[in-house]
C-alpha positions as CSV (number, residue, x, y, z in Angstrom):
1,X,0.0,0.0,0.0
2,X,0.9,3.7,-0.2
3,X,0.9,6.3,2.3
4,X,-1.0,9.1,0.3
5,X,-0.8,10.8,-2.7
6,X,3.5,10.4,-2.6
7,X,5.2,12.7,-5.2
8,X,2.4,12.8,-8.3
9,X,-0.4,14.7,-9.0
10,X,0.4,18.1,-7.0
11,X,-0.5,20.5,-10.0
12,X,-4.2,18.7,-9.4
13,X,-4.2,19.3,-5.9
14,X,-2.8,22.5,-6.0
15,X,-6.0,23.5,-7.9
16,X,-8.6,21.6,-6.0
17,X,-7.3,23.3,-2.8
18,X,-7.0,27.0,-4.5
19,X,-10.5,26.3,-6.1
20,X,-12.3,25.5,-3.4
21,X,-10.0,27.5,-0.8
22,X,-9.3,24.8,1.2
23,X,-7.5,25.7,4.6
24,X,-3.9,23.2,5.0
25,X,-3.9,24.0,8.5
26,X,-7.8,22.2,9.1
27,X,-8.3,18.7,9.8
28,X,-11.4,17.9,7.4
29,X,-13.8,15.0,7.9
30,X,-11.9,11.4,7.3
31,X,-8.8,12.7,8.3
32,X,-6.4,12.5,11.2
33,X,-4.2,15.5,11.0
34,X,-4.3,18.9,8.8
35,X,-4.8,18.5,4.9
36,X,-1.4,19.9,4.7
37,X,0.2,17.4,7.0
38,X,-2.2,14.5,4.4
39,X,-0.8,16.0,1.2
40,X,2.5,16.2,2.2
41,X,3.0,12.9,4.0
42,X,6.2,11.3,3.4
43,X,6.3,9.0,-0.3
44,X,6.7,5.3,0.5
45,X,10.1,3.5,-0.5
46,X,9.7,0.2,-1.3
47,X,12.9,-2.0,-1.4
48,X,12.6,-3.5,2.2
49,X,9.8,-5.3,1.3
50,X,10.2,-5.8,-1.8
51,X,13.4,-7.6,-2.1
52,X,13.3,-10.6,0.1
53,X,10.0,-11.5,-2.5
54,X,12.6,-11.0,-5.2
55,X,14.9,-13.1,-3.6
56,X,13.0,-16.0,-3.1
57,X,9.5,-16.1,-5.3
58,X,9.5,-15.9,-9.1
59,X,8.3,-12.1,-9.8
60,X,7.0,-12.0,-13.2
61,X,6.2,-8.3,-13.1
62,X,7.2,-5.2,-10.7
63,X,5.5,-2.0,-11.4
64,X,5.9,1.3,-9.2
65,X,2.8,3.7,-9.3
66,X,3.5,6.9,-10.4
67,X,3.2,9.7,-12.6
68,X,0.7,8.0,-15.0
69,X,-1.1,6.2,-12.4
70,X,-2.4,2.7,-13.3
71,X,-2.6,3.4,-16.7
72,X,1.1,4.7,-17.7
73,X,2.7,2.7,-15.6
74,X,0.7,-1.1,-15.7
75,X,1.2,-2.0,-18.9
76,X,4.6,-1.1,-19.6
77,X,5.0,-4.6,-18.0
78,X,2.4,-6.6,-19.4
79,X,3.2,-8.7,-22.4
80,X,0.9,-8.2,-25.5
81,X,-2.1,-9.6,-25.9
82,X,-2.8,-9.4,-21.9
83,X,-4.2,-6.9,-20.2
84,X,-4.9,-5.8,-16.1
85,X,-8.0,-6.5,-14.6
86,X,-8.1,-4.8,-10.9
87,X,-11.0,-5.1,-8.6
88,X,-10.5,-1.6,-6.5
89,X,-12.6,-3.2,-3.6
90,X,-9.7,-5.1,-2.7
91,X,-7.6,-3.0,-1.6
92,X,-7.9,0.7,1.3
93,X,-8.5,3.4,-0.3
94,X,-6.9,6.3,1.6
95,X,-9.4,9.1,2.6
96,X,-7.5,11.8,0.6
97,X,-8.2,10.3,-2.7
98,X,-11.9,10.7,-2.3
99,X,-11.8,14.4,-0.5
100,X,-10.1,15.3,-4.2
101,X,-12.3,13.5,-5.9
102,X,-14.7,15.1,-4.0
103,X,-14.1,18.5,-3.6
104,X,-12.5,18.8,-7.3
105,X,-14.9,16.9,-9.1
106,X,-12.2,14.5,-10.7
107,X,-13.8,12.0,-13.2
108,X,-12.7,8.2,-11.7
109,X,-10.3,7.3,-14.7
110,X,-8.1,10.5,-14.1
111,X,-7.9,9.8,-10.7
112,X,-6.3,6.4,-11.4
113,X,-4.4,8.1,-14.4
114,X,-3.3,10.2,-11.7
115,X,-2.7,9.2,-8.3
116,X,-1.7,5.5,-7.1
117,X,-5.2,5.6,-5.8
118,X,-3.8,3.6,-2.0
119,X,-1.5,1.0,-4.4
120,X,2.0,2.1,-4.3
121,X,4.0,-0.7,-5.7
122,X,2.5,-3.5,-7.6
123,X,3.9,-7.3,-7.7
124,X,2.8,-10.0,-10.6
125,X,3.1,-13.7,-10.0
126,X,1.4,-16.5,-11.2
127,X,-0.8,-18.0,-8.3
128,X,1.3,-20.4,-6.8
129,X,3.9,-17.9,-6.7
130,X,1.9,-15.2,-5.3
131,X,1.1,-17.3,-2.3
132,X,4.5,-17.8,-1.6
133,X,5.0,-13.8,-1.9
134,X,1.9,-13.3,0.3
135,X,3.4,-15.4,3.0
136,X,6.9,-13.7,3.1
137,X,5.2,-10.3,2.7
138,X,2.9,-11.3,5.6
139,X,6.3,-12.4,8.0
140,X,7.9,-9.6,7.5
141,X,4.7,-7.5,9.1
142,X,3.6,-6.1,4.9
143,X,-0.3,-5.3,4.1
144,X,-0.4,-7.7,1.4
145,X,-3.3,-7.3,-1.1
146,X,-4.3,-9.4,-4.1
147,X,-5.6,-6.8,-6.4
148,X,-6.5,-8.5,-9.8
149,X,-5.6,-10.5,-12.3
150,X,-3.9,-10.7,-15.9
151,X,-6.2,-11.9,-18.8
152,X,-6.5,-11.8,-22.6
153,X,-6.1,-8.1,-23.8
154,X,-4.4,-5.3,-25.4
155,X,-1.7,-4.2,-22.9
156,X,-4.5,-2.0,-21.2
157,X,-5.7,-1.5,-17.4
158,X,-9.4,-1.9,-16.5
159,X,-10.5,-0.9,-12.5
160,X,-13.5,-2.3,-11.2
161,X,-15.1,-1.7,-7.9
162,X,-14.4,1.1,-5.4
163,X,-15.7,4.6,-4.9
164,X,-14.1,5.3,-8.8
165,X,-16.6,3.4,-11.0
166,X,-15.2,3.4,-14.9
């Protein structure tokens, strides 16, 4: 998972909050702390988890959301003729993505183009595999989440589920 929004999508922000003049120093409803404490929490690094599943599962994909969102950054891994299928119920979706969904009426497919949307760093394995990363991800003390699955397609990402309906 991610911690918040991490280092993409600020110009978008940056006009939600002007637009609708929200005050960074006010704790708004779903969150803990100010909105500028949300938006600016620390991005997420990844390798600590990351490579002991490297190490000892067979990763077939590794995909780091970021500028692009799902979309940009998904299928720049996927062989052709597969596609992405994720089921956005699966996963915690961090209350900041809504409030700018929200408060800057953001259509649901450029908020995934966008933001990581809770996801930060993606894995692919084929099933047996990925139970074998879920268990080492699970010992180590990671939120492991089983997001989707790859089927028949043209190198595309489709989201299901969630607040974000496509």
């Amino acid at each position: 998972p991610s911690t918040g929004i991490h280092s993409n999508g600020y110009s978008l922000v940056r006009r939600v909050i002007s637009d609708n003049h929200l005050d960074l120093k006010e704790t708004y409803e779903g969150f803990d702390k100010p909105l500028g404490e949300v938006v600016l929490t620390p991005t997420r690094l990844y390798p600590k988890p990351v490579l002991p599943v490297l190490k000892d599962a067979d990763v077939k994909g590794l995909v780091h959301i970021t500028g692009g969102g799902f979309y940009d950054n998904i299928p720049r891994v996927l062989p052709e003729g597969t596609r992405a299928v994720l089921d956005a119920d699966t996963w915690p979706l961090l209350p900041i993505f809504p409030f700018i969904k929200a408060q800057g009426g953001v259509e649901p497919r450029e908020m995934y183009r966008t933001f990581n949307c809770g996801l930060g760093m993606l894995l692919i394995l084929s099933r047996g595999e990925a139970e074998k990363a879920k268990k080492i991800l699970k010992n180590i003390g990671e939120a492991v989440y089983e997001v989707g699955t790859i089927s028949e397609g043209n190198r595309d990402v489709i989201v299901t589920g969630g607040l974000f309906h496509e």
